[in-house]
Structure formats: structure tokens, C-alpha cells
C-alpha positions as CSV (number, residue, x, y, z in Angstrom):
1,X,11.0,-31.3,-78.6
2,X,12.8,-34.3,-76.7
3,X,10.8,-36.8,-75.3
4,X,11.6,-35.6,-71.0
5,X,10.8,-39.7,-70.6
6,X,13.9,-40.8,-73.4
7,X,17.4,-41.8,-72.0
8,X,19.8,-39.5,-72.9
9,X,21.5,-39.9,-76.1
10,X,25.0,-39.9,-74.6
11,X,26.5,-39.4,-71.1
12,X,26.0,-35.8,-68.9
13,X,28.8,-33.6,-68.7
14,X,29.4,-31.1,-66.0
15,X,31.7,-28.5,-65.6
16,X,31.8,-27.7,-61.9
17,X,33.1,-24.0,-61.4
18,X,32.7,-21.1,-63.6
19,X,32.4,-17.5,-62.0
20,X,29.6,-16.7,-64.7
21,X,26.9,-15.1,-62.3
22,X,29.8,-12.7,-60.4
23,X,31.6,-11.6,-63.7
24,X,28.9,-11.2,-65.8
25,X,25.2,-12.2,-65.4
26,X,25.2,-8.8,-63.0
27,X,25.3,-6.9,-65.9
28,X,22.7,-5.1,-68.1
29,X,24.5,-5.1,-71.1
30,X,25.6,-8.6,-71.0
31,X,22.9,-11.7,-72.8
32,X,23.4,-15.2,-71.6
33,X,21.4,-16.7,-74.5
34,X,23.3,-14.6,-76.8
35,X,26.2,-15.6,-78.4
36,X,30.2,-14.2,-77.6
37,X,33.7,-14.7,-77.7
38,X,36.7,-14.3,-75.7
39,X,38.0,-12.2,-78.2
40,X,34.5,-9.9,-78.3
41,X,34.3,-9.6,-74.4
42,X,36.5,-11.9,-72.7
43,X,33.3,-14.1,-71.5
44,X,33.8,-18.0,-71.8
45,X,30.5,-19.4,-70.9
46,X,26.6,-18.3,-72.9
47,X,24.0,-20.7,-73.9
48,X,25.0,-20.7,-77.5
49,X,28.4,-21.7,-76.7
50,X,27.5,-24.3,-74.1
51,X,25.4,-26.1,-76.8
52,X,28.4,-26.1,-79.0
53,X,30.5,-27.5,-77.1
54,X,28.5,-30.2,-76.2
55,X,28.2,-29.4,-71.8
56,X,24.6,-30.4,-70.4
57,X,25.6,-28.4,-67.0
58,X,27.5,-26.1,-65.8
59,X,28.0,-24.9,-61.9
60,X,28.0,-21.2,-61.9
61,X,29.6,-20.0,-58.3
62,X,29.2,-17.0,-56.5
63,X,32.1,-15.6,-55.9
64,X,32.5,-13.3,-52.4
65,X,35.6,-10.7,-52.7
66,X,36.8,-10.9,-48.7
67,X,36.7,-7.2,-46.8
68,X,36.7,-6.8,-42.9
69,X,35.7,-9.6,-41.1
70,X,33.6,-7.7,-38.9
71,X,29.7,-7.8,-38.8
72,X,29.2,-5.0,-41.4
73,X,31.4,-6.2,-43.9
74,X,30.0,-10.1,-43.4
75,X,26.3,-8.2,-43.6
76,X,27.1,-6.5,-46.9
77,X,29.0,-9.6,-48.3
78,X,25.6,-11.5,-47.7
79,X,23.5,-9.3,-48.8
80,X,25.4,-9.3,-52.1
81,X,25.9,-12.7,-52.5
82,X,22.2,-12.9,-52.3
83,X,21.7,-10.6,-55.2
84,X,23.7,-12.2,-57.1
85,X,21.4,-15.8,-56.7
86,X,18.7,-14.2,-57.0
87,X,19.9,-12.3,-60.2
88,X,20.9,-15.5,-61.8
89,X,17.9,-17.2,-60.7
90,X,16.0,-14.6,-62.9
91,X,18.0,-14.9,-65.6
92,X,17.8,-18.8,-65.9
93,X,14.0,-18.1,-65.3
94,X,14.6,-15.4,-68.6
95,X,15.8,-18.6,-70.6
96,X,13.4,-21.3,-69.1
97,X,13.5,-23.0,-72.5
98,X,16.7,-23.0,-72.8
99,X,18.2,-23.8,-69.4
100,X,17.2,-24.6,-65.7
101,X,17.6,-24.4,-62.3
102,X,19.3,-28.1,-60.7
103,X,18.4,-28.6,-57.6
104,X,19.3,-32.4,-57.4
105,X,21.6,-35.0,-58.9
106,X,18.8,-36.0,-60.9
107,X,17.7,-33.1,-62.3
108,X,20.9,-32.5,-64.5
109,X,20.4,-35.6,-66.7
110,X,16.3,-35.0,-66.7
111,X,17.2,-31.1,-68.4
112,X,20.2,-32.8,-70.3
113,X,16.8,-35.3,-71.7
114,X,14.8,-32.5,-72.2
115,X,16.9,-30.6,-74.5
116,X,17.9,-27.8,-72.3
117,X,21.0,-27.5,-69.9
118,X,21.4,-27.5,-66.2
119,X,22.2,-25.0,-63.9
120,X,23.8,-25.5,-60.7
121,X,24.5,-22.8,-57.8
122,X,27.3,-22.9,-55.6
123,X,29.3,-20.3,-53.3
124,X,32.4,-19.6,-53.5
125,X,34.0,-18.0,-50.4
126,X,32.2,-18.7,-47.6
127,X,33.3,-15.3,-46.0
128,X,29.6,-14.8,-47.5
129,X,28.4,-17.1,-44.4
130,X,29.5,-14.0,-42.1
131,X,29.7,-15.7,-38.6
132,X,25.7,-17.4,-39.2
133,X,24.7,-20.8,-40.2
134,X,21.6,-19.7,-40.9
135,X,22.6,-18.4,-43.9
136,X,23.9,-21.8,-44.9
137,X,19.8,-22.7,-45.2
138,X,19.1,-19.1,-46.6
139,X,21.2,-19.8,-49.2
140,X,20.2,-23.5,-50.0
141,X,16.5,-21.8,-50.1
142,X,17.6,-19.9,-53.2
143,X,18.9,-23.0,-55.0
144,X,22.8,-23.5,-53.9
145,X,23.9,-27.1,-53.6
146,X,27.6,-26.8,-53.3
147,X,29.5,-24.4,-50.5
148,X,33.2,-23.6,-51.6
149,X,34.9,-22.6,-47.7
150,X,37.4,-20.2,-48.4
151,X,39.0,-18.3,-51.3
152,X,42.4,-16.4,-51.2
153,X,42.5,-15.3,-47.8
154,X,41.5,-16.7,-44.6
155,X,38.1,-16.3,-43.4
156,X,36.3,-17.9,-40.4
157,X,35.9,-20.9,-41.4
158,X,39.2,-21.9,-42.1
159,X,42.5,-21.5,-43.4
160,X,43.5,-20.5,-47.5
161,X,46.2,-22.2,-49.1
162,X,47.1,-19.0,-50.3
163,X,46.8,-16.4,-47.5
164,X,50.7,-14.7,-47.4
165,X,50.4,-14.6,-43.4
166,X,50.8,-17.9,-42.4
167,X,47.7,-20.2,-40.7
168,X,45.3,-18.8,-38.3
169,X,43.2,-22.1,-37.5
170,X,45.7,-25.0,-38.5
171,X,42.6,-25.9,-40.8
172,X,39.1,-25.4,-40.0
173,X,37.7,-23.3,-37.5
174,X,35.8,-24.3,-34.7
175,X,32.9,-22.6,-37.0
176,X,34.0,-24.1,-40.3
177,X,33.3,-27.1,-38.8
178,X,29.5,-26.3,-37.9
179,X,29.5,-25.1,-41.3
180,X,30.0,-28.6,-42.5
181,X,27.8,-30.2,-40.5
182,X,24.9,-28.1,-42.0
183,X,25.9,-28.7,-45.0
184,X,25.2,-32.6,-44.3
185,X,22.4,-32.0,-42.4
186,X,21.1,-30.2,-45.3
187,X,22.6,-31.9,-48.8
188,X,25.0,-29.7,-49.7
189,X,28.1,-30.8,-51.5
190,X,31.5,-29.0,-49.7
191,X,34.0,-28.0,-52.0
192,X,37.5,-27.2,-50.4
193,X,39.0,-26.0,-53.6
194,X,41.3,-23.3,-52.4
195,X,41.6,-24.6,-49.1
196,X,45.0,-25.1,-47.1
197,X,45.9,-28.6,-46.9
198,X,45.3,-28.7,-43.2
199,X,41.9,-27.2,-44.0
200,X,41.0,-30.2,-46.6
201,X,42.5,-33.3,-44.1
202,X,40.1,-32.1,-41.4
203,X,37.4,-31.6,-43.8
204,X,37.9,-35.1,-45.1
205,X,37.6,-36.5,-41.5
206,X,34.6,-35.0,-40.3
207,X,32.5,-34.7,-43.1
208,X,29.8,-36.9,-43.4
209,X,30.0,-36.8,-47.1
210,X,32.2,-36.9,-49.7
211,X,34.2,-33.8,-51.0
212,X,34.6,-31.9,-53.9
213,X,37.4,-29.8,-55.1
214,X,35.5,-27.6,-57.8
215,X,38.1,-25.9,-59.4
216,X,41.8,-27.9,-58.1
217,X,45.4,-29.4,-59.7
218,X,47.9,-31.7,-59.5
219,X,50.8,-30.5,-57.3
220,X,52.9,-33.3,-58.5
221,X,52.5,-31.7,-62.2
222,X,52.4,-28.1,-61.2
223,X,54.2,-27.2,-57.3
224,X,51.3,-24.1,-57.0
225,X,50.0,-23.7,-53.5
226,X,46.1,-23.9,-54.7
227,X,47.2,-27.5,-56.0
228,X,47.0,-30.9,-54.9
229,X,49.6,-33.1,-53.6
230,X,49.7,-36.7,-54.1
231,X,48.8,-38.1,-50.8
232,X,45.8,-35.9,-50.2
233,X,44.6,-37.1,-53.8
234,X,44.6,-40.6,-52.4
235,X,42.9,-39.3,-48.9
236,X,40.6,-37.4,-51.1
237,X,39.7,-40.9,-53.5
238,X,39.9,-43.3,-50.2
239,X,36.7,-40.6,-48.6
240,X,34.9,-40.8,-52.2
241,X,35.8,-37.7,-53.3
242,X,36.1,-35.7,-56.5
243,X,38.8,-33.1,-58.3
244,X,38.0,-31.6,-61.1
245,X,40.4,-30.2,-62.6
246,X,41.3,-26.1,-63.2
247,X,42.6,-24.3,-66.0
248,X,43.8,-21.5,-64.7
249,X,47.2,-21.2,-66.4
250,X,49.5,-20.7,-63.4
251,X,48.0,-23.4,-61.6
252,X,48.3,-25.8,-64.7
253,X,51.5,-24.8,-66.0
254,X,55.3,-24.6,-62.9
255,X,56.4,-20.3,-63.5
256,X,59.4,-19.2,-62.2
257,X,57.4,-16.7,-59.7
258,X,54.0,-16.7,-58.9
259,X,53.8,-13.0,-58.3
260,X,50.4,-12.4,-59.5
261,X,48.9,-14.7,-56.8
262,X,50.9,-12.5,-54.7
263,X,49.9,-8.9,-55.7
264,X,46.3,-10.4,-55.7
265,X,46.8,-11.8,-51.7
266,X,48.3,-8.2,-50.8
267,X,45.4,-6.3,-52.9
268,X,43.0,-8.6,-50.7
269,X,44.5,-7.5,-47.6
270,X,44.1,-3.9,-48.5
271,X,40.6,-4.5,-48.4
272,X,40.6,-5.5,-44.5
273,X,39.6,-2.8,-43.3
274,X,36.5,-2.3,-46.0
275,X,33.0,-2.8,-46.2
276,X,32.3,-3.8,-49.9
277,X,29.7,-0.7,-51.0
278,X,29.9,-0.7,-54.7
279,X,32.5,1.9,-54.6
280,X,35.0,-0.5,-53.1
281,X,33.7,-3.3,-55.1
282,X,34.5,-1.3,-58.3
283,X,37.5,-0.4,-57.0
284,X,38.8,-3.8,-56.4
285,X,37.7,-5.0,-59.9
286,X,39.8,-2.4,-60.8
287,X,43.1,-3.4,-59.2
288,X,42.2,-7.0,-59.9
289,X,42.3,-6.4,-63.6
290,X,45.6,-4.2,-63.7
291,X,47.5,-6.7,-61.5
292,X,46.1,-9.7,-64.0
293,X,48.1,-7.4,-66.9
294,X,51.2,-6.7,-65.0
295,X,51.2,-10.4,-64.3
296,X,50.3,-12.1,-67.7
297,X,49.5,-15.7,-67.8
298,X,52.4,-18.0,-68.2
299,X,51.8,-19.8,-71.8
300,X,49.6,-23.0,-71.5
301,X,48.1,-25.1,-73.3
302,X,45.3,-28.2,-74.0
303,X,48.0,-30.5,-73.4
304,X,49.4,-29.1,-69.8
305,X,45.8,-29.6,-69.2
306,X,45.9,-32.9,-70.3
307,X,48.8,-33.9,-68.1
308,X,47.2,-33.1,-64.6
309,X,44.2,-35.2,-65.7
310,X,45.9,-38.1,-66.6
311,X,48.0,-37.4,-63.6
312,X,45.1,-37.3,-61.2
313,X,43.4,-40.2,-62.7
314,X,46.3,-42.4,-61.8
315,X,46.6,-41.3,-58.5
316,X,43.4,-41.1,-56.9
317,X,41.5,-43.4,-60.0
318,X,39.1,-42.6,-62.9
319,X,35.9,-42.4,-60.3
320,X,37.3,-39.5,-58.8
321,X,38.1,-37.0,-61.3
322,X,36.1,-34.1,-63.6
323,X,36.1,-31.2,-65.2
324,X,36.0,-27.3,-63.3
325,X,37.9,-25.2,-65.7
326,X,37.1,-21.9,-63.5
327,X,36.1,-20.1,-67.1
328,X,34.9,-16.3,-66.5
329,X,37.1,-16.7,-63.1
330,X,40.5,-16.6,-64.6
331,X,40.7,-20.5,-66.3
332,X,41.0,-20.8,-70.4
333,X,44.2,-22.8,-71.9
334,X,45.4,-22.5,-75.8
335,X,43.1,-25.4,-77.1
336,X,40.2,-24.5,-73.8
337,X,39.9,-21.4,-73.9
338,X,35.9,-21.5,-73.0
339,X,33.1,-24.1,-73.3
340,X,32.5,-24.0,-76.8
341,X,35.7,-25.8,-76.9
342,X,35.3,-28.5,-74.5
343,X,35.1,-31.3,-77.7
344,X,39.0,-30.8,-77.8
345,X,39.5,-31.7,-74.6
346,X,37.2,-35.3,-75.5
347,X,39.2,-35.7,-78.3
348,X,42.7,-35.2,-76.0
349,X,41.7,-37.7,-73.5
350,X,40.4,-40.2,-76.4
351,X,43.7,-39.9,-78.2
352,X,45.4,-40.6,-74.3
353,X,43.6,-43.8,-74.9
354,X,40.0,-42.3,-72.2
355,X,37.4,-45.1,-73.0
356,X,33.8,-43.8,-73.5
357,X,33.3,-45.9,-70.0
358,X,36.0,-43.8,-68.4
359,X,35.0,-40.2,-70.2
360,X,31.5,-41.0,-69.0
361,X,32.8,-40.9,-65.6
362,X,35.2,-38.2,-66.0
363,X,32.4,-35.8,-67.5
364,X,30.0,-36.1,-65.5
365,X,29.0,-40.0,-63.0
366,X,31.7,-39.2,-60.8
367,X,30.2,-35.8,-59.9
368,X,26.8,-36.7,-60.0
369,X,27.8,-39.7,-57.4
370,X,29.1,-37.1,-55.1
371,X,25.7,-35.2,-55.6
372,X,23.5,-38.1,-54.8
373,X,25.5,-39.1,-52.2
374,X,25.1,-35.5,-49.9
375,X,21.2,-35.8,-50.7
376,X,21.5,-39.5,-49.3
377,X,22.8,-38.5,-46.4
378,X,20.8,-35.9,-45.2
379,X,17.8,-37.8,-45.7
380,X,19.5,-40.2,-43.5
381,X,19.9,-38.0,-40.8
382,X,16.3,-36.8,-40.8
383,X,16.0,-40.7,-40.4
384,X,18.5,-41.0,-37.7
385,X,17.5,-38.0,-35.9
């Protein structure tokens, strides 16, 4: 057993957005600690794998499909995205020697030292929130450090840069933006991945802390609304913020027509009107999957990859980029097709001439900065206040 005292033997690496607990740590039939493949069961991230491929920690979101915005649906989005923390709680608990529960910026290198890899919890689609920030401290009680604000549809806390009807709050809402100034209060790193563009500007002017963008590309590299442009990249570096970089293919590769993102908004608006009971939930996993196959991923690869992290590296710097391939939420290239593979995607960025001193960053000090830094913060408000 590792000495818990030892430095690591080589730099942390994060991934920061997988959809793991949602797709498929809800499931009886389905082992973390055992070992699959994409081709077995379509999973990307296990135990097994995560050790071969070298990743010390992994963030694993909890993802909220958006119904009625109306206080049953918000109660029954809550209640489920509480089941699903507690659920993976247990199952990281089922593991203990394997894996644990990160709670601070430190705790990912002291598992990484101790032989076993770190979990972090996020949320992903902060329709979960309902209309109470309360919930913001219930959920940091059960372990989540990082709050993603909106998926692909508007909720109430701000806009969706993918939401077919145009903008309903020209960014954040008047409630998003007591949402963020929880999170401060409490240490909880924001993540506007999926955000509109008006929705990420305000965020980077009123939060106290810098932002992440969990799962995000390069616009410049691939024109997809869930991207990036090049100015907010600098606004984004000049707050000290982070992207890490997606892999879902039609945000990493230009298509002709984006018409899964589409069918998926329209699906999403069918459910407006729905409470998610299980039926519904079902239901919409359902649609989800047979609009994925109508709509096939566009051919991409390692290298496409490649290009928006060299791309975003030049624009906003080394010290604010990373690694969120979204794996078990839609992510996976030719070459990266799931964590056991991440020592490609090392070897890529060596071979683009990444010094260790820059892959250290890359993989893992630039996230952890942004980490520290929300803890620092609140402590300096109980200070202040």
C-alpha cells in the first residue's frame, strides 16, 4: 500500500464531466469496479479502466432531464437528483479501497497518493435547483462541489446556448444570479458549460470566483452553438478560468446540419408539460436513444480533438485549459473513445510538442487552481462577513 504521506509519483489528472452516476451507476445490473467496454455496453468510464488509462479523478455529474418548470416537476427533478448522489455516494462507499469521495482540491492528489482515485460530484442542469437555494447547500451536504447552470433548454437560472426559442433572460436570471452567489458563499466551483454566451459574460462579471466550462469547445475550430468563441476564451483566461475540453463528436468536428441537437431541443420541449415519474423518464431515454441513431455522430477523431486543445491553449493560455470528454454523456472520438484511452491523448499533445510542465497543467493544476480558489473565497467571506 502507498505511503498516504509520499508525493505523488507523477502529476493528477482530472477529467471534469462524465455522466457516469445518471447513465449508469442507477443501475442494478451495472459494476463500477468491474471491468467493460464500449463495445460490451457502451459504458466509458469503471474503475478498471480508469486505472488503465492512467486518470487519478474523474467528476461524475448529475445530469437533470428539464420537464415543467412548475413546482411539481422542479420537486420531482430534486428529489431525483438527490437519489442519484446518494446512490453514487453508496457506490463509491461499495469501493472504499478502490476510490473516494473529493470533497476539496486537496483531496484529489491525497487519494491519487494513496493509490486510489478521486471522485468528484457535480450537477448538471441546475433545473434540479427548482426555484430554492436551499437546495444549493442540500446538495453541497451530499458532497457536490461544482454546479453546471443550465443544459439544453432554458431553465430559471438562465439562458441555454441551445434552446431553439430564442433568449428568455438575455443571460442570467435575476435567480441565476443568487445561485451564484451561494455558490461563493459556499465553495462551489460554477460551470457554465452549455450556457448562452450572454449567460457566461454575466457569469464572469459577478462571480466571485473563477469559472469553469466542464464539458466546452473551440468555436473557432468547430462553429457549434455549445462552443466557445474566441473572445469569451480570452474573458474566460483574463477571470482565471478553465475549459476543458468535450469530445462529443458534433461539437469537436463542423457537420453540415446539426439536426440531432435539434430533434433533442424539440424532444426536450415535449416534455414541458411533464413531471418526470419514471414512466416519463423512461420514456425520454427512449426517444433520446432513437434520435441519437437517426442522427449518427459525424466521424471524428483523436486528432480533431487535438486541434481544439491546441486551439484553446493559444487563445486563452496553457493555465486555462483541461480535460471533460463528457464520456457516458455522449463524448468518445476514434483514438478517445473512453478513459482507458486517455494515454493517447498524452502521447498526441507530446508529439504537438506539450512539455510535462504544460501536460501537468493541462491534466489536472489548472483545475485544481480553480478548486482551491472557490474554497478560498468562501472562507474569505465567512472572514469578511
Amino acid at each position: 500500500m502507498p505511503d498516504p504521506a509520499a508525493p505523488p509519483s507523477r502529476p493528477f489528472r482530472i477529467d471534469t464531466h462524465c455522466d457516469t452516476p445518471t447513465a449508469w451507476l442507477m443501475r442494478d445490473d451495472w459494476d463500477f469496479g468491474a471491468a467493460h467496454t464500449v463495445a460490451g455496453d457502451r459504458s466509458q468510464v469503471d474503475l478498471p479502466r480508469m486505472a488503465a488509462g492512467g486518470i487519478d479523478a474523474m467528476v461524475f455529474a448529475v445530469y437533470s432531464t428539464q420537464a415543467a418548470r412548475v413546482p411539481a416537476g422542479h420537486a420531482m427533478a430534486t428529489a431525483r437528483a438527490r437519489a442519484v448522489l446518494e446512490r453514487t455516494r453508496e457506490v463509491i462507499g461499495r469501493h472504499a479501497a478502490r476510490c473516494g469521495l473529493a470533497l476539496t482540491a486537496a483531496d484529489g492528489p491525497r487519494l491519487q497518493a494513496a493509490g486510489r482515485k478521486a471522485i468528484y460530484l457535480s450537477i448538471e442542469n441546475s433545473y434540479s435547483l427548482g426555484r430554492d437555494t436551499g437546495n444549493v447547500a442540500a446538495f453541497q451536504a451530499l458532497g457536490v462541489r461544482m454546479l453546471g447552470l443550465t443544459h439544453m433548454l432554458h431553465n430559471d437560472l438562465a439562458d441555454s446556448s441551445t434552446d431553439p426559442r430564442g433568449p428568455e433572460w438575455g443571460g442570467l436570471s435575476p435567480f441565476g444570479r443568487e445561485v451564484v452567489a451561494e455558490c461563493n458563499r459556499l465553495g462551489l466551483v460554477l460551470d457554465a458549460s452549455h450556457a448562452s454566451d450572454a449567460a457566461l459574460a454575466q457569469l464572469l462579471a459577478c462571480s466571485r470566483t473563477p469559472v469553469l466550462l466542464s464539458h466546452s469547445g473551440c468555436r473557432a475550430v468547430c462553429d457549434h452553438p455549445r462552443n466557445i468563441g474566441d473572445d469569451l476564451l480570452r474573458a474566460l483566461a483574463a477571470q482565471g478560468g478553465v475549459i476543458a475540453l468535450n469530445a462529443l463528436p458534433i461539437a469537436v468536428v463542423p457537420t453540415r446540419e446539426d439536426g440531432r441537437t435539434a430533434a433533442l431541443s424539440a424532444m426536450l420541449l415535449k416534455l414541458g408539460d411533464s413531471v418526470l415519474t419514471p414512466d416519463v423518464l423512461a420514456a425520454a431515454e427512449r426517444e433520446w436513444h432513437r434520435i441519437e441513431a437517426l442522427y449518427p455522430n459525424p466521424p471524428a477523431t483523436l486528432a480533431d480533438y487535438v486541434r481544439h486543445v491546441t486551439h484553446a491553449v493559444r487563445v486563452a493560455g496553457i493555465d486555462h485549459v483541461g480535460v471533460g470528454c463528457d464520456f457516458d454523456g455522449g463524448g468518445g472520438v476514434t483514438g478517445l473513445g473512453d478513459v482507458g484511452e486517455f494515454p493517447n491523448l498524452t502521447r498526441a499533445l507530446q508529439a504537438e510538442g506539450f512539455s510535462a510542465s504544460d501536460l501537468a497543467k493541462l491534466w489536472g493544476g489548472n483545475v485544481l487552481r480553480v478548486l482551491e480558489r472557490a474554497e478560498a473565497a468562501a472562507l474569505e467571506l465567512i472572514v469578511d462577513g
